[in-house]
C-alpha positions as CSV (number, residue, x, y, z in Angstrom):
1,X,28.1,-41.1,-104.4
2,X,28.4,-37.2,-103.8
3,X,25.3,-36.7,-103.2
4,X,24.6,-39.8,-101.0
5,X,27.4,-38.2,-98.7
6,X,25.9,-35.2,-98.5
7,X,22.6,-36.7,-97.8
8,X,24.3,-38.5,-94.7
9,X,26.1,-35.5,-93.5
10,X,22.7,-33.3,-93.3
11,X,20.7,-36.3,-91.8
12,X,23.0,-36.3,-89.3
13,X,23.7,-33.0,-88.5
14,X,19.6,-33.3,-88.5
15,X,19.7,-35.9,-85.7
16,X,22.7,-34.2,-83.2
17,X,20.1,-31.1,-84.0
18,X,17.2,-32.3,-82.9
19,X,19.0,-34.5,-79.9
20,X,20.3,-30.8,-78.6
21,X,17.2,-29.2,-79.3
22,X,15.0,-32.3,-77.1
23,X,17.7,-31.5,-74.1
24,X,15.1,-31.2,-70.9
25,X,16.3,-27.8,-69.6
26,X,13.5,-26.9,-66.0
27,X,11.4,-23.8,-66.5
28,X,11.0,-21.3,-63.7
29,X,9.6,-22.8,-60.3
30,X,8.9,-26.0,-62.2
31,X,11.9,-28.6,-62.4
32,X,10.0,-32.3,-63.5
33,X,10.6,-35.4,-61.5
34,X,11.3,-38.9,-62.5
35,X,11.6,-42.3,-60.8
36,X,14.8,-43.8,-60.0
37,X,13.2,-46.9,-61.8
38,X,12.1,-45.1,-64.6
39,X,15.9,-44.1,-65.5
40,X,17.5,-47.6,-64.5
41,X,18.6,-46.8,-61.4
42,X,19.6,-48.7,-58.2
43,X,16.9,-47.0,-56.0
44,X,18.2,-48.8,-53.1
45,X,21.7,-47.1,-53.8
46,X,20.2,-43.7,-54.1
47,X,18.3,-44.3,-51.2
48,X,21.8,-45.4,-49.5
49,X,23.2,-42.0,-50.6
50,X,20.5,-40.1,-49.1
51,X,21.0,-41.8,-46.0
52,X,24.3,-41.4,-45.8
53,X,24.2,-38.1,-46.6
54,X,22.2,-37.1,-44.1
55,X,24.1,-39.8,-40.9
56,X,27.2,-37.1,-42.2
57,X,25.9,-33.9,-41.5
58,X,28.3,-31.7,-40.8
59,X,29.5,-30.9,-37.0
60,X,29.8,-27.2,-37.1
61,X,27.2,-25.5,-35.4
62,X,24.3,-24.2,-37.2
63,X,24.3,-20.5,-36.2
64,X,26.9,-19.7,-38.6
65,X,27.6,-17.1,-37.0
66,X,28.7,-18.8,-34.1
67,X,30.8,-21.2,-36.3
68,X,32.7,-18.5,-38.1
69,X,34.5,-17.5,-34.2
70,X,35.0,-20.8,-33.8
71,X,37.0,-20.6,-37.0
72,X,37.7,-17.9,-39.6
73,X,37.0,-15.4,-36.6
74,X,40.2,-16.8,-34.9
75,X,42.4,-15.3,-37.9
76,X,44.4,-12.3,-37.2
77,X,41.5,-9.3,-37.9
78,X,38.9,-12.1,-38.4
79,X,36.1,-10.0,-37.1
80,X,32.8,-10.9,-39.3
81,X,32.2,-8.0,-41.3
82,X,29.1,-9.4,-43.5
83,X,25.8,-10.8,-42.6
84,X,25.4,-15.0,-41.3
85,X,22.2,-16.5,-41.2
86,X,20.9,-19.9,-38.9
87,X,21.7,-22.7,-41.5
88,X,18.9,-25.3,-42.5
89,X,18.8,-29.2,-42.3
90,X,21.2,-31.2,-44.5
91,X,19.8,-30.8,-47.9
92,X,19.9,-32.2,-51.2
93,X,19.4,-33.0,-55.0
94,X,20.0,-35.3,-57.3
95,X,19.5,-34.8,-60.7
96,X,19.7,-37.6,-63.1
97,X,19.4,-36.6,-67.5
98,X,18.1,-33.5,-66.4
99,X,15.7,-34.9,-64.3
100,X,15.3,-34.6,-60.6
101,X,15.5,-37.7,-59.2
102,X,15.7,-37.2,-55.5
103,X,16.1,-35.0,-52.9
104,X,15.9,-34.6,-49.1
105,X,16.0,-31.7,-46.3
106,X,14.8,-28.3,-47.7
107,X,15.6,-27.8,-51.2
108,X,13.6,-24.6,-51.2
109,X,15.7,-22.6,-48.5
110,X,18.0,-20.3,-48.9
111,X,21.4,-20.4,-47.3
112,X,24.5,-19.2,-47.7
113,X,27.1,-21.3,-49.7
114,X,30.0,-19.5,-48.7
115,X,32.5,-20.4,-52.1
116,X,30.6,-22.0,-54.2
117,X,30.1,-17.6,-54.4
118,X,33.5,-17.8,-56.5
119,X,31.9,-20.4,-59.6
120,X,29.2,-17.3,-59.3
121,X,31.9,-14.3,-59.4
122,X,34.4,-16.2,-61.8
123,X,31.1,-16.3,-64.2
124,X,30.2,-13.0,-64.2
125,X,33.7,-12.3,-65.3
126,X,33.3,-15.1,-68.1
127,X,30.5,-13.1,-69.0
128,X,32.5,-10.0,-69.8
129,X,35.1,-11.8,-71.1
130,X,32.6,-13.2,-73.8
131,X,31.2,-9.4,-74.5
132,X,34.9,-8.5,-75.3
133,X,35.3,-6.2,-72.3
134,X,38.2,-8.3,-71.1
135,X,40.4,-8.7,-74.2
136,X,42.8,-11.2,-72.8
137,X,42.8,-13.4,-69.5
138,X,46.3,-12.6,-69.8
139,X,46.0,-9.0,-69.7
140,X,47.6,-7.3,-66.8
141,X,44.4,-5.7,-64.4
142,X,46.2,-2.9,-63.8
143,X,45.6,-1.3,-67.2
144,X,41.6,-2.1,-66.8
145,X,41.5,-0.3,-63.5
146,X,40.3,2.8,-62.4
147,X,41.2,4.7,-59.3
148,X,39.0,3.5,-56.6
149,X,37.1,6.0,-53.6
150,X,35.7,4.3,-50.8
151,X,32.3,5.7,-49.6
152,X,31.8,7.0,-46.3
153,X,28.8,8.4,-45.4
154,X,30.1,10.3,-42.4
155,X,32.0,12.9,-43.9
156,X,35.4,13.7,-42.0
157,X,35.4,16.9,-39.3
158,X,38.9,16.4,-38.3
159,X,40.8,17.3,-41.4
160,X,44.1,18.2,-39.0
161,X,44.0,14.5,-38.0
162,X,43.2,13.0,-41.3
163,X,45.4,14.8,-43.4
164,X,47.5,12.3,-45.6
165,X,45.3,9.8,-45.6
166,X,44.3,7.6,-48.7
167,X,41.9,8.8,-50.5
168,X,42.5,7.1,-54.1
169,X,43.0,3.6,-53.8
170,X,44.9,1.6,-56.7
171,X,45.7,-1.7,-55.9
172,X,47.9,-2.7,-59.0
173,X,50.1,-0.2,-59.1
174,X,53.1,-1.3,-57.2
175,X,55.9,-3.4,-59.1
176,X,54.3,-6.9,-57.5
177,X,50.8,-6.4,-58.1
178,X,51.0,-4.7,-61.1
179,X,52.2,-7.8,-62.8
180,X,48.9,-9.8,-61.8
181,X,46.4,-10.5,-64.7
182,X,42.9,-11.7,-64.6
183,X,44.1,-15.7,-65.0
184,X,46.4,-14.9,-61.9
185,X,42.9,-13.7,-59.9
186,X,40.8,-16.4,-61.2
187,X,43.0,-19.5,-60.5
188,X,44.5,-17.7,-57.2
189,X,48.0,-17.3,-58.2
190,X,48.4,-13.7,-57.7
191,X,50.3,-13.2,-54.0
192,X,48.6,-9.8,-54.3
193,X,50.2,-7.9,-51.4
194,X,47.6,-5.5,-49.6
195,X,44.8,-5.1,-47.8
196,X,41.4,-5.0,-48.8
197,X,37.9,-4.1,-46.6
198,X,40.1,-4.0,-43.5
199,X,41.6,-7.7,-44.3
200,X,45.3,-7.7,-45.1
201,X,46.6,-10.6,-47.7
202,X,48.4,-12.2,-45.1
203,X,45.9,-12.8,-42.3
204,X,43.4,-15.0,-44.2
205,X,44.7,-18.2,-43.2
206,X,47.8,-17.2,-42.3
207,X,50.9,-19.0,-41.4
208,X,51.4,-21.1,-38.2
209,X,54.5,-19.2,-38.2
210,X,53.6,-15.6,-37.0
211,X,57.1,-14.5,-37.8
212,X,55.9,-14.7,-41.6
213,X,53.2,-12.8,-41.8
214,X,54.8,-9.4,-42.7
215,X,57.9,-10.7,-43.8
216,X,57.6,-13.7,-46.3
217,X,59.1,-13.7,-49.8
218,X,56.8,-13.1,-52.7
219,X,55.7,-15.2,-55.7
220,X,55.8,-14.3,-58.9
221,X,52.0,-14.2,-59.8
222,X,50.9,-16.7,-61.5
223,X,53.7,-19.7,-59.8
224,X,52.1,-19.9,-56.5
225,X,48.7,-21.6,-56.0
226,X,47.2,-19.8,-52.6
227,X,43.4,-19.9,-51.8
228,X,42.9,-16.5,-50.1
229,X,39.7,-14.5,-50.2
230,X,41.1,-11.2,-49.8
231,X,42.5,-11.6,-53.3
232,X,38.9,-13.3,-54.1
233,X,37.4,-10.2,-53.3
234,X,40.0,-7.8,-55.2
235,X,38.9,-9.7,-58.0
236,X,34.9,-8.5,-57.3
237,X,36.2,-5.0,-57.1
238,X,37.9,-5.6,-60.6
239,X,34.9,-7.0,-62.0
240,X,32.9,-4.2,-60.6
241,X,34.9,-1.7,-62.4
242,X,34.8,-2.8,-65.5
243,X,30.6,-3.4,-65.8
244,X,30.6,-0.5,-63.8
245,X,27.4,-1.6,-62.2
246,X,26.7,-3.8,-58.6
247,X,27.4,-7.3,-59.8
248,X,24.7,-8.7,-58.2
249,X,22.5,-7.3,-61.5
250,X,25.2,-8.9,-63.8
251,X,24.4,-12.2,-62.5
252,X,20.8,-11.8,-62.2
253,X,20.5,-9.9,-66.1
254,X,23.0,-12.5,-67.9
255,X,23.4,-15.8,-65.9
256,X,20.2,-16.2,-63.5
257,X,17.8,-14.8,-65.6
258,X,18.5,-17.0,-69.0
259,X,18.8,-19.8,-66.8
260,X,15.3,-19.1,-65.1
261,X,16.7,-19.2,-61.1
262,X,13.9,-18.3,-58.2
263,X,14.2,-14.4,-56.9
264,X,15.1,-15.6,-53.6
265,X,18.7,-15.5,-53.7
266,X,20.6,-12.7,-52.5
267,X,24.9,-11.8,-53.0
268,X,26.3,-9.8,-50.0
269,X,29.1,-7.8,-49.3
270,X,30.3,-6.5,-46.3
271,X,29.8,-3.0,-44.1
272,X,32.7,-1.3,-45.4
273,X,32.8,-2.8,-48.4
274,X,31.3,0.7,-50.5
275,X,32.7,2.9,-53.0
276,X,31.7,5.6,-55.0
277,X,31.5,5.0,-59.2
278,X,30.1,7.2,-61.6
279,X,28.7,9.7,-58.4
280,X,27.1,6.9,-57.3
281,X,27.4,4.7,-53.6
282,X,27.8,1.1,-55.2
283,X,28.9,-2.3,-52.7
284,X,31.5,-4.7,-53.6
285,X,30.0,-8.2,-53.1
286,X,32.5,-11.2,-51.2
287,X,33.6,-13.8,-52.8
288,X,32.4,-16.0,-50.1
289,X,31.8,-16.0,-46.8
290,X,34.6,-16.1,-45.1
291,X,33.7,-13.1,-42.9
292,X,29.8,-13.3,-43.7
293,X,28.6,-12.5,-47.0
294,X,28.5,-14.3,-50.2
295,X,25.5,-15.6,-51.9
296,X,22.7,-16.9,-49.7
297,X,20.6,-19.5,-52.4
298,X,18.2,-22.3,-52.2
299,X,19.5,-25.6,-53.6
300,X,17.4,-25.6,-56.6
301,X,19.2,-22.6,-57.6
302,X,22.8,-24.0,-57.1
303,X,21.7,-26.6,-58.9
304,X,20.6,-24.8,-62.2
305,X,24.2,-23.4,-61.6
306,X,25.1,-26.9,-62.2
307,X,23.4,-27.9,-64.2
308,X,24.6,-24.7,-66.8
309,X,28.2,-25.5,-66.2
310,X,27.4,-29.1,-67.0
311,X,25.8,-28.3,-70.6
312,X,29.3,-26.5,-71.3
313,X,27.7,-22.7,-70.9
314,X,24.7,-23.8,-72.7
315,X,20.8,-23.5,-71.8
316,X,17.9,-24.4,-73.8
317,X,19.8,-23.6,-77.3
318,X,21.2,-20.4,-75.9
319,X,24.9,-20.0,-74.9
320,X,25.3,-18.2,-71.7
321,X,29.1,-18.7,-70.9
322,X,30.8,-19.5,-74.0
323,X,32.6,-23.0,-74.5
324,X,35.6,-21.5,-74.6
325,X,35.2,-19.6,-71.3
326,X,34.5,-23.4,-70.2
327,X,37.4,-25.0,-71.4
328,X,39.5,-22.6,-69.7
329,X,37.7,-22.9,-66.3
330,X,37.9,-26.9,-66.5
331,X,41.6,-26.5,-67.7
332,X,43.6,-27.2,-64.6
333,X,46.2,-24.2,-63.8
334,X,49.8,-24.5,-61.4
335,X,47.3,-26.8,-58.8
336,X,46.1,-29.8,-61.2
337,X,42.8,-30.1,-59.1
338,X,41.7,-26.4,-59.6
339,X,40.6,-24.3,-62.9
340,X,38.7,-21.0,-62.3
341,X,37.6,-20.5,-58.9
342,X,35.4,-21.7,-57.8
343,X,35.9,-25.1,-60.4
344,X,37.4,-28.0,-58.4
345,X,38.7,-30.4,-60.5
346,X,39.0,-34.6,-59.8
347,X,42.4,-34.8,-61.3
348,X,43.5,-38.0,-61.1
349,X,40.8,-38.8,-58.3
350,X,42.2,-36.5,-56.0
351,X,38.9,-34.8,-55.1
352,X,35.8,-37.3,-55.2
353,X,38.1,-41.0,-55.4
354,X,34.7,-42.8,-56.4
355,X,34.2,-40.0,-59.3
356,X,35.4,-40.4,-63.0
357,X,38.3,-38.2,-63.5
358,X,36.0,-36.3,-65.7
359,X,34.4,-34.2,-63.0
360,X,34.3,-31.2,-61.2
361,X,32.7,-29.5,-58.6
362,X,31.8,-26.4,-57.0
363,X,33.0,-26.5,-53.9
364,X,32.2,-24.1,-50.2
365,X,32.3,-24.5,-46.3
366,X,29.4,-26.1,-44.8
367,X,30.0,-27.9,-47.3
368,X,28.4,-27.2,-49.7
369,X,28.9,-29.0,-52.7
370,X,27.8,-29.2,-56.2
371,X,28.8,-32.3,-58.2
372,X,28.9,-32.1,-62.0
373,X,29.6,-35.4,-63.9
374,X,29.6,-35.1,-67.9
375,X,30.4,-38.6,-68.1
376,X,27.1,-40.0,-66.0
377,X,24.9,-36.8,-66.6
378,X,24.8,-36.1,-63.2
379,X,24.2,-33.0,-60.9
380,X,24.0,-33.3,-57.5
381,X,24.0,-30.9,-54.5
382,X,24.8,-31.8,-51.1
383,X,24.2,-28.6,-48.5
384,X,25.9,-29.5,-45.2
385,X,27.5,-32.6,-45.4
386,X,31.4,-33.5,-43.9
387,X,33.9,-32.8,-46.7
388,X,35.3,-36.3,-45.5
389,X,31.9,-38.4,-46.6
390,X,31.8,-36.7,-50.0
391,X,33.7,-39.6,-51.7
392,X,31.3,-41.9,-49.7
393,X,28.4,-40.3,-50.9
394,X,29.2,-39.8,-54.3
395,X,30.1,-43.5,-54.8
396,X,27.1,-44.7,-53.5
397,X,25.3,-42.6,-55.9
398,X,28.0,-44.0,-59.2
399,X,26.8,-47.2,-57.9
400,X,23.0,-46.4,-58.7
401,X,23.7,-46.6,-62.6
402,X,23.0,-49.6,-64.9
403,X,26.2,-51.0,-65.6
């Protein structure tokens, strides 16, 4: 009897094995196709999705530029400071068992994807985290950071003038911000109090109440759920510090790399956003695009992003953010619909209503949106759709599967 049990057990550790190891995971420049039929799908409801997809584009216009005055640029100092680009048609993928299964508009250009930059930034910190050069998310950043010099390349004549200015700057050192940790700055909870790249705290989306702005009461990090990419980007700086190396190359040497992305993407920062490490000019990338920036990516890419986070860190056999870097990213902090950034949970239905509860997505203006559902093995990117037709969409697209 012992050994029949033990002939069972290795059999079917054999099979779940072998069922990982037969996982369709897309090589470089070559993600394979399948039929709606071929898979059991509605192809009439796909075909519904695309449709609609496309009858919601979004409004905004599509010099991005142009659209960031007509919005973010209307914020106190909300003067662009990083690069736009001309946006493309709606666009799209869906991907079905690991399969593309349709797709529509120009899957092959790159645009930006504004936060959908934060599931990017928030990785590359899972990534040291894994490597053991963030001990504890619960760590306090202050004790991880280094004095930071800003690089100007037009040295100062005027020392008269400029004397007393900062030089150094260390953003956790006051008696608020030095209680912030790295969960506070990856579930944005932090109330960091400062200003950052010429952006204070305060003036990304600020108030109605102008009164407020230099005067509120502060949270306690880590009570307070408040998206605001100046604190996004003070996160990029910490992350910087500690790979002390442009974290553009993280992503590309231990996330796009292993996960075979094109070489057409690009992660911005903005004009002023330079300091000097190790004797060397380095750029602090954005978190998004709030003021230009970000990542500019094709969809194909966002969609191997996707389709990473989907398989819980994994690609073919080889774990590139570990499971419990994932369980801590899908774990829902003081807001129930938001992990790490940039991982928008479906809590309760609150995000997609047509979605199982299961899902998330990665979520940026435009919109931008990339739709991970464990339960249905789905991944599906939507570039430039109305945030209000994304339940719409989605449901037409749960609708395609055998029931």
């Amino acid at each position: 009897m012992r050994g029949i049990l033990l002939s069972i057990i290795i059999i079917s550790m054999s099979y779940a094995l072998g069922a990982q190891n037969s996982r369709y995971f897309p090589a470089a420049h070559d993600w394979h196709e399948k039929t709606c039929e071929s898979l059991n799908l509605n192809c009439d409801s796909i075909q519904a999705a695309i449709d609609f997809a496309i009858l919601h584009e979004a409004t905004a216009p599509k010099d991005l530029e142009v659209a960031h005055y007509l919005g973010f640029g209307k914020e106190p100092f909300g003067d662009a400071v990083g690069p736009h680009k001309e946006r493309g048609p709606a666009t799209g993928l869906i991907i079905k068992d690991g399969y593309i299964i349709a797709k529509w508009g120009d899957p092959s250009r790159v645009d930006m994807t504004f936060s959908v930059t934060k599931t990017f930034l928030s990785s590359v910190v899972g990534v040291a985290y894994d490597k053991g050069m963030i001990k504890d998310v619960h760590d306090r950043v202050h004790s991880y950071m280094a004095p930071v010099t800003f690089y100007n390349p037009m040295p100062v004549t005027d020392k008269a003038n400029n004397f007393g200015a900062q030089e150094i700057f260390e953003p956790f050192i006051s008696d608020h911000n030095s209680k912030i940790t790295w969960d506070h700055l990856l579930r944005q909870t932090s109330d960091w109090q400062g200003t950052l790249w010429g952006k204070p705290d305060w003036a990304d989306r600020p108030s109605k109440d102008p009164t407020e702005w230099l005067n509120r009461e502060r949270h306690e990090p880590g009570t307070v759920y408040k998206y605001n990419d100046v604190r996004v980007n003070l996160l990029a700086l910490a992350a910087t510090n500690i790979w002390r190396k442009p974290l553009p190359q993280v992503l590309q040497e231990h996330i796009m790399a292993p996960i075979q992305a094109s070489s057409s993407w690009r992660w911005h920062g903005y004009e002023n956003s330079w300091i000097l490490m190790d004797g060397l000019p380095m750029q602090i990338v954005s978190g998004g695009g709030h003021w230009g920036g970000g990542m500019m990516i094709n969809a194909y890419d966002q969609a191997r992003l996707g389709y990473l986070t989907l398989n819980r860190g994994v690609w073919d056999g080889k774990q590139i953010l570990s499971e419990e870097w994932v369980k801590m990213a899908l774990t829902p902090g003081v807001r129930k619909t938001y992990g790490f950034m940039n991982w928008f949970l479906n809590t309760d239905g609150e995000l997609i209503s047509t979605a199982p509860e299961s899902s998330y997505t990665h979520l940026g203006a435009g919109t931008n949106m990339v739709y991970c559902d464990p339960e249905n093995d789905l991944v599906v990117v939507a570039r430039w759709i109305d945030r209000t037709a994304m339940a719409g969409f989605i449901g037409k697209i749960i609708g395609s599967l055998p029931r």
